[in-house]
C-alpha positions in Angstrom: -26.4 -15.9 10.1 -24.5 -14.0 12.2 -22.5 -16.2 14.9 -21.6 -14.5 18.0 -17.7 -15.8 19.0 -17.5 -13.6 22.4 -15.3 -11.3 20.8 -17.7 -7.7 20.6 -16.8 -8.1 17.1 -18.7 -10.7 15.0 -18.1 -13.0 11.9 -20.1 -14.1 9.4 -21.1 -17.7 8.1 -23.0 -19.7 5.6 -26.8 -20.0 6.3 -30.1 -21.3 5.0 -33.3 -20.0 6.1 -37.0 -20.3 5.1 -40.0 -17.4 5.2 -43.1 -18.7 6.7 -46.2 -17.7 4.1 -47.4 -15.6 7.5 -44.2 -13.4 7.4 -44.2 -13.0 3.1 -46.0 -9.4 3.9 -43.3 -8.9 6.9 -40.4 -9.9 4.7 -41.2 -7.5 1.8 -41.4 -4.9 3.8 -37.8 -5.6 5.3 -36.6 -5.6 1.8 -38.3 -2.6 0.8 -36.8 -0.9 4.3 -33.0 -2.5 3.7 -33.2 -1.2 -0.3 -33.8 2.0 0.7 -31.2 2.6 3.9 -28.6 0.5 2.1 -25.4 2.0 1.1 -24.3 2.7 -2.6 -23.3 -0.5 -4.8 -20.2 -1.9 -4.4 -19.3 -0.9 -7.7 -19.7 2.8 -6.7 -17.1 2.7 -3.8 -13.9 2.3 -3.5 -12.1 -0.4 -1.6 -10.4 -1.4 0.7 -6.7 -1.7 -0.4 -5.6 -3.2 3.5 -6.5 -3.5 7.0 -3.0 -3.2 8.6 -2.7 -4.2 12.6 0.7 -3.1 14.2 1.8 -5.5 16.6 5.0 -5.0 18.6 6.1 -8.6 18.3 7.8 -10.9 21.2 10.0 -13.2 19.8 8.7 -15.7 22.7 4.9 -14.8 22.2 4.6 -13.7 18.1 2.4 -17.1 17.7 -0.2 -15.9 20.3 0.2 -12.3 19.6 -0.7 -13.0 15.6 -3.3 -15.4 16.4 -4.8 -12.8 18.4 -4.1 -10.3 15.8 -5.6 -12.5 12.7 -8.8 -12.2 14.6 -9.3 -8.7 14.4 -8.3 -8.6 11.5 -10.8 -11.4 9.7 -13.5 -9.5 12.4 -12.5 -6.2 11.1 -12.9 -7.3 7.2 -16.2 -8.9 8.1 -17.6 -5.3 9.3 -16.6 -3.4 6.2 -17.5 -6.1 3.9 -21.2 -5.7 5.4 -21.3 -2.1 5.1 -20.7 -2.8 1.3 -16.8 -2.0 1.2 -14.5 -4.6 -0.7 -11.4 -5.9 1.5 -8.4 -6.6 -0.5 -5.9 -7.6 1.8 -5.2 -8.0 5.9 -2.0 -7.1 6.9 0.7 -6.8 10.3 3.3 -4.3 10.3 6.1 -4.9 13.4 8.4 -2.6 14.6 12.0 -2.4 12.9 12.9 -6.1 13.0 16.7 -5.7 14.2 14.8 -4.2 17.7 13.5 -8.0 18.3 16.6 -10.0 16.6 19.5 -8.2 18.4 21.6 -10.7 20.6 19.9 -13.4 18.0 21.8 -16.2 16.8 21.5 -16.6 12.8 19.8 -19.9 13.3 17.2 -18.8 15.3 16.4 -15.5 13.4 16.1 -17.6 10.0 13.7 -20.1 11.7 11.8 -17.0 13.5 11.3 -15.4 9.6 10.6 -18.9 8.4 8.3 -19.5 10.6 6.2 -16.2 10.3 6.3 -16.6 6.5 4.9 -19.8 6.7 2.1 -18.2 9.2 1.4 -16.0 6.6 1.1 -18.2 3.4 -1.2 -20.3 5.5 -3.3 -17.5 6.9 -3.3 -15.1 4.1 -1.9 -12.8 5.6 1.0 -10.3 4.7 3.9 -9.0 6.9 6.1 -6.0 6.9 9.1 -6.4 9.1 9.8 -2.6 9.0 13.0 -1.1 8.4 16.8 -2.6 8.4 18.0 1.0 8.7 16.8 4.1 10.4 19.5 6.4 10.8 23.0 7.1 8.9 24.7 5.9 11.9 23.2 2.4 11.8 25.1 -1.3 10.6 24.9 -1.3 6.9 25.3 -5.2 7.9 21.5 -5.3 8.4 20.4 -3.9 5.3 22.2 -7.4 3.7 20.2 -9.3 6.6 16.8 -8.0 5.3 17.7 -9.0 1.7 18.4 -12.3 2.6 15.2 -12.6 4.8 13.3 -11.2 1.9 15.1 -13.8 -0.5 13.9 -16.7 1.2 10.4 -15.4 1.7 7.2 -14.9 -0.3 4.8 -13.0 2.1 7.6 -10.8 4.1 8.0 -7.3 3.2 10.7 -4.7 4.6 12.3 -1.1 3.9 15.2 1.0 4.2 14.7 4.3 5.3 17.0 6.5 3.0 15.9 10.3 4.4 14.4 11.5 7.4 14.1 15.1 9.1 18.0 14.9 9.6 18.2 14.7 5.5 19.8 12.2 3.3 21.1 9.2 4.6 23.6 8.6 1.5 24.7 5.2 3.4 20.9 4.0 3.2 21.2 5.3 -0.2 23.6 2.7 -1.4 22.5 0.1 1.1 19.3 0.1 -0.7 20.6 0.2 -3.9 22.7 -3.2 -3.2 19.5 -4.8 -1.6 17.9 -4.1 -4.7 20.2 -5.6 -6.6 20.8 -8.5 -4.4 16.9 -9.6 -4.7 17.4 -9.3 -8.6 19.7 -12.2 -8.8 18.2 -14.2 -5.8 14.9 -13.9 -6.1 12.1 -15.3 -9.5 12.2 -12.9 -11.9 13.6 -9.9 -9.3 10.1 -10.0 -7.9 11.6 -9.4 -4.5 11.3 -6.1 -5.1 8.1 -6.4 -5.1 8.6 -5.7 -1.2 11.4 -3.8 -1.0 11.4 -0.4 -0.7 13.8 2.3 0.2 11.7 4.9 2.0 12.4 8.5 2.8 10.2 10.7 5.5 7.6 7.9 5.5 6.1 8.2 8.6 5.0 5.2 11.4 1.9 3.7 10.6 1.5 3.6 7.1 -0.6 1.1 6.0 1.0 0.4 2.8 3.3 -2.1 2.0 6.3 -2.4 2.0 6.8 1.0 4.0 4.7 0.0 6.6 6.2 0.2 10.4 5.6 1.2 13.8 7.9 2.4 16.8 5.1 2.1 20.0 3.4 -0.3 21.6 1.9 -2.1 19.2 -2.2 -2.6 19.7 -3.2 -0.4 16.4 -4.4 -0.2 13.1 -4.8 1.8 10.5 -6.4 1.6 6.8 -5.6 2.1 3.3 -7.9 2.8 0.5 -8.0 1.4 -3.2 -10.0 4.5 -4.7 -8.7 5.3 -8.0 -12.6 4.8 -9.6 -14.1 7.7 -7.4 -10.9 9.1 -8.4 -11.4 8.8 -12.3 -15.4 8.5 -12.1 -15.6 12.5 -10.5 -12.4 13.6 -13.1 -14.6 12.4 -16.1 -16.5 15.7 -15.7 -15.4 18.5 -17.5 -14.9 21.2 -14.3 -12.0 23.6 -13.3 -9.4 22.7 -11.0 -11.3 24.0 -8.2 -14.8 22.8 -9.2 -12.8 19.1 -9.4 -11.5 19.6 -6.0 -14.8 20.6 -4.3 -16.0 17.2 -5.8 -13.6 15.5 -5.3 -13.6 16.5 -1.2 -17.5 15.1 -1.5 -17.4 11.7 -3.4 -14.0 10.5 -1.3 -14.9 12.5 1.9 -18.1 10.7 2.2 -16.7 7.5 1.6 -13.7 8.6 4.0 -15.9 9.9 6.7 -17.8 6.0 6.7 -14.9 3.9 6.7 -13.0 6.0 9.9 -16.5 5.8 11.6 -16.7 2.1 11.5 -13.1 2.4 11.8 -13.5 4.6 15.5 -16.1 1.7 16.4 -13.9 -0.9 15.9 -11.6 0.8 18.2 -14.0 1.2 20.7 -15.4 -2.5 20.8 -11.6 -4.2 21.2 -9.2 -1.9 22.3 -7.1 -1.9 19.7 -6.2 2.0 18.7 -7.2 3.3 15.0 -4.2 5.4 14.1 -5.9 6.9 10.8 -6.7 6.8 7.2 -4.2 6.8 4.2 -6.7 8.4 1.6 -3.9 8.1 -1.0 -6.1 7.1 -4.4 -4.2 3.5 -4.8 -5.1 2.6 -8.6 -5.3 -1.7 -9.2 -4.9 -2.9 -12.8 -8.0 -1.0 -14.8 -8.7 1.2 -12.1 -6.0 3.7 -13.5 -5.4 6.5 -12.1 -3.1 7.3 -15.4 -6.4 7.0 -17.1 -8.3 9.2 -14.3 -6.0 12.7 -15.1 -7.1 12.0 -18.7 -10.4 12.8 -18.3 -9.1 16.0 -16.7 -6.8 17.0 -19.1 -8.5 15.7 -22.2 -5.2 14.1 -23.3 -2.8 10.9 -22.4 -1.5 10.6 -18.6 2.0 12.9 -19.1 0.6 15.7 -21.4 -0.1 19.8 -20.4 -2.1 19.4 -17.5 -1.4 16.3 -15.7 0.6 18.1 -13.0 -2.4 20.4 -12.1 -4.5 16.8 -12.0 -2.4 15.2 -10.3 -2.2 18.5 -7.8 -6.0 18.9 -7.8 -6.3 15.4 -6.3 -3.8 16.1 -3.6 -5.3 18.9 -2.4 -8.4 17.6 -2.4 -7.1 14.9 -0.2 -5.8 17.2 2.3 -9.1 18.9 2.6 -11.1 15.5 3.6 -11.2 15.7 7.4 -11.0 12.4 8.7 -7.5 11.5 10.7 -5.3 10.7 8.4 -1.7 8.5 8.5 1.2 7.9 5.6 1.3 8.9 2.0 -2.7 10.6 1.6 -1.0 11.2 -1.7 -1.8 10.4 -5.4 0.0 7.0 -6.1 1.9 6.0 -9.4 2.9 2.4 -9.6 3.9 1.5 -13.1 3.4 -2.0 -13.1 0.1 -1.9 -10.8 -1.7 0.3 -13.6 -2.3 -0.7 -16.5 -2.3 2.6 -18.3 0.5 3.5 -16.8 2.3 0.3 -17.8 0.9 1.0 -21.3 2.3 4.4 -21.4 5.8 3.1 -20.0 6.0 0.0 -22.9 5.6 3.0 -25.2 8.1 4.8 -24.0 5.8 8.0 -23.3 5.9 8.1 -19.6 9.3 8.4 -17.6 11.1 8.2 -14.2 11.8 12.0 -14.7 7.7 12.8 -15.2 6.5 10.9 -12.6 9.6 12.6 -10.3 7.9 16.0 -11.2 4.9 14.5 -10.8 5.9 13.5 -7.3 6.4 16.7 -6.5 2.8 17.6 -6.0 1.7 14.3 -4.5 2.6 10.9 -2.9 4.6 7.8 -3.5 8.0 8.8 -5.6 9.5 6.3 -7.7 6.9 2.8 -7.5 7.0 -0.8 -9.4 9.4 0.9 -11.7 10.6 -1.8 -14.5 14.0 -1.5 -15.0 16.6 -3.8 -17.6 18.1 -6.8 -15.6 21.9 -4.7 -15.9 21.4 -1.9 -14.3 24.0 -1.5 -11.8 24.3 -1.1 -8.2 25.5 2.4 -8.5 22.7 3.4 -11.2 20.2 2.6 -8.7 22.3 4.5 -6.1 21.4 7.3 -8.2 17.9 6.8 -8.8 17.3 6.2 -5.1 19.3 9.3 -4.4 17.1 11.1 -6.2 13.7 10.0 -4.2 15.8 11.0 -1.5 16.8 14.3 -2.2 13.3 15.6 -3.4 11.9 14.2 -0.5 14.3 16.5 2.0 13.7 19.2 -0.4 10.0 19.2 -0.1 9.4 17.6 3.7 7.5 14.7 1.8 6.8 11.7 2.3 8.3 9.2 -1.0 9.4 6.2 -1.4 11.2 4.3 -4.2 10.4 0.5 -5.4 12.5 -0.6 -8.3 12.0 -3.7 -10.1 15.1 -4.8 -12.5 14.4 -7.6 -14.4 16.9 -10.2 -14.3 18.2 -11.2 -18.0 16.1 -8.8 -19.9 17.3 -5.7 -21.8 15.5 -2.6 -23.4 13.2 -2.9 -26.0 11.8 -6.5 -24.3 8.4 -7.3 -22.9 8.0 -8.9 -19.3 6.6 -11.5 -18.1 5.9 -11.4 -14.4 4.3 -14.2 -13.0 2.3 -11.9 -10.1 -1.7 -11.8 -10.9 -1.0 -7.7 -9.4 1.5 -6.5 -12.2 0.8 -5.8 -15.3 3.8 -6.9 -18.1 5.0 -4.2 -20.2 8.2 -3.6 -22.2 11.6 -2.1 -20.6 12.5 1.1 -21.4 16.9 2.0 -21.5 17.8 4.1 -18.7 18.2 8.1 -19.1 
């Protein structure tokens, strides 16, 4: 039934119920009514990637301010659930944590991270602690403070911003190169990496992890889609580029257009301020969007073609006109799709395609497997290069490297994260 908590949200419970023989007739015509206004099955849309809440936290008031937070959240999840959209994850962004740990002693900035961790293990929850660095001018000092945070956490996720409107931050560069690194030897399997990134023109209020932040007054939300089957279930039509973006602009805008409007209601009933949409196709496993350009170009993700795919869906994603926030891009990550994975193991898909690639669309460099001795000064490099294409274009990238401790080219993974999908290291160019 549906239990009212004083909130003008609601949430859901368990219930039993019985139909008096008097209502049978009343009842079958409900059902008849609900079948026919109902939305599309669930296996038609696409999900919900994450519901991500920006709070501006208070050292001396985070407990209340999540706690107040986790229900809009879990109330917010509830609604689009209902309305037949899968929720995948509930998430809080802060603002750059060295804004709230300045004049903090060590001690009580480990226990403060501890502490939140634990909150979100328990609650399952994730957090992003926003960026150590945001301009070239800033202490390299608390780049190393976000690797150790990240090191002794499981649910905390952070970034380094390594390229803004100002250009390349080359210090960033090689901060986030050593932080990298750093979580490779201190963390199971390098998986700290997992949420790292070093981001460059990501804008404020993303709700992806790890680039997610915010520099206001906390109060806001914002959510991300997991849409890589409309993606791949409108490409498996032969059209032209332009027939594939008209479509695509229907399927996703529709589905767009009904998530922001129970989005804009949400807003309405609590206060809390919807900052957009981040339409960016985020594939999950077998929702591939490596497979999805195939049915496009008629050949494996990295043939003749896959730029103008991979194009096609970006532009399409501009033309959906719902308020939009982050990437709204195509996204890439290796490790997160398994075609791509498969394509990587095979040694058919490299950091220089999906660079190109990146060109025309969204995340950069993402869940990139890399062998355990790569060196600080390698990844330098790599990062660099997110950077630089990022200033070139005025683009939002971002660049999340996963070196695998002990493992060389020509070996198969094995991460133990139910979200990646194992494949085998490829040498560096």
């Amino acid at each position: 039934m549906l239990r009212h908590t004083g909130n003008p949200l609601f949430e859901i419970s368990n219930f039993k119920y019985a139909i008096p023989i008097a209502s049978h007739a009343l009842f079958l015509t409900f059902l008849l009514f609900a079948s026919l206004a109902a939305p599309a099955s669930a296996q038609e849309k696409p999900k919900v990637r994450t519901i991500t809440a920006f709070v501006r936290l208070d050292p001396g008031d985070y407990k209340q301010q999540f706690a107040d937070t986790l229900a809009l959240l879990r109330n917010a999840k509830a609604r689009y659930e209902l309305a037949g959209y899968q929720v995948q994850t509930i998430r809080i962004a802060t603002q750059p944590f060295p804004e709230y740990t300045a004049g903090m002693s060590k001690t009580a900035v480990d226990t403060l991270f501890h502490d939140l961790d634990a909150f979100a293990t328990k609650e399952n929850v994730m957090i992003a602690i926003g960026p150590a660095l945001m301009a070239e001018k800033d202490d390299d000092a608390r780049a190393q403070m976000l690797a150790e945070i990240l090191s002794q956490s499981s649910n905390i996720s952070g970034s380094v911003v390594i390229a803004g409107t100002d250009g390349v931050h080359w210090k960033a560069v090689r901060a986030a190169a050593d932080v990298i690194k750093y979580l490779e030897d201190h963390t199971a399997q390098g998986l700290g990496n997992f949420r790292f990134a070093g981001i460059a023109n990501v804008p404020a209020y993303t709700p992806f992890f790890p680039a997610a932040f915010h520099q206001g007054l906390g109060h806001q939300f914002a959510i991300g889609l997991e849409s890589a089957n409309v993606v791949a279930a409108v490409m498996a039509v032969k059209r032209d580029p332009e027939a594939t973006r008209q479509a695509l602009v229907a399927e996703l805008g529709m589905h767009a257009a009904a998530v922001a409007d129970l989005a804009s209601k949400i807003d309405q009933e609590t206060g809390w301020a919807y900052m957009g949409l981040d339409l960016s196709p985020a594939p999950m496993k077998n929702a591939s969007i490596g497979s999805a350009t195939a049915g496009f170009t008629g050949g494996r993700f990295g043939t003749s073609g896959t730029l103008t795919a991979v194009g096609t869906i970006t532009a399409a994603l501009r033309d959906i006109a719902v308020k939009k926030v982050g990437y709204s891009g195509v996204m890439m990550p290796v490790l997160e799709d398994s075609r791509l994975a498969q394509l990587w193991g095979e040694g058919t898909l490299t950091m220089d395609q999906l660079l190109a690639y990146s060109s025309v669309c969204g995340t950069g460099l993402d869940t990139i497997p890399l062998p355990g001795d790569v060196t600080a000064d390698q990844l330098a490099r790599i990062v660099g290069d997110v950077a630089t294409l990022s200033v070139k274009l005025s683009k939002p990238l971002s660049a999340r490297l996963l070196p695998v401790p002990g493992l060389k080219p020509g070996e198969q993974t094995t991460f133990d994260n139910p979200n990646l999908v194992n494949t085998v290291l490829q040498p560096l160019p």
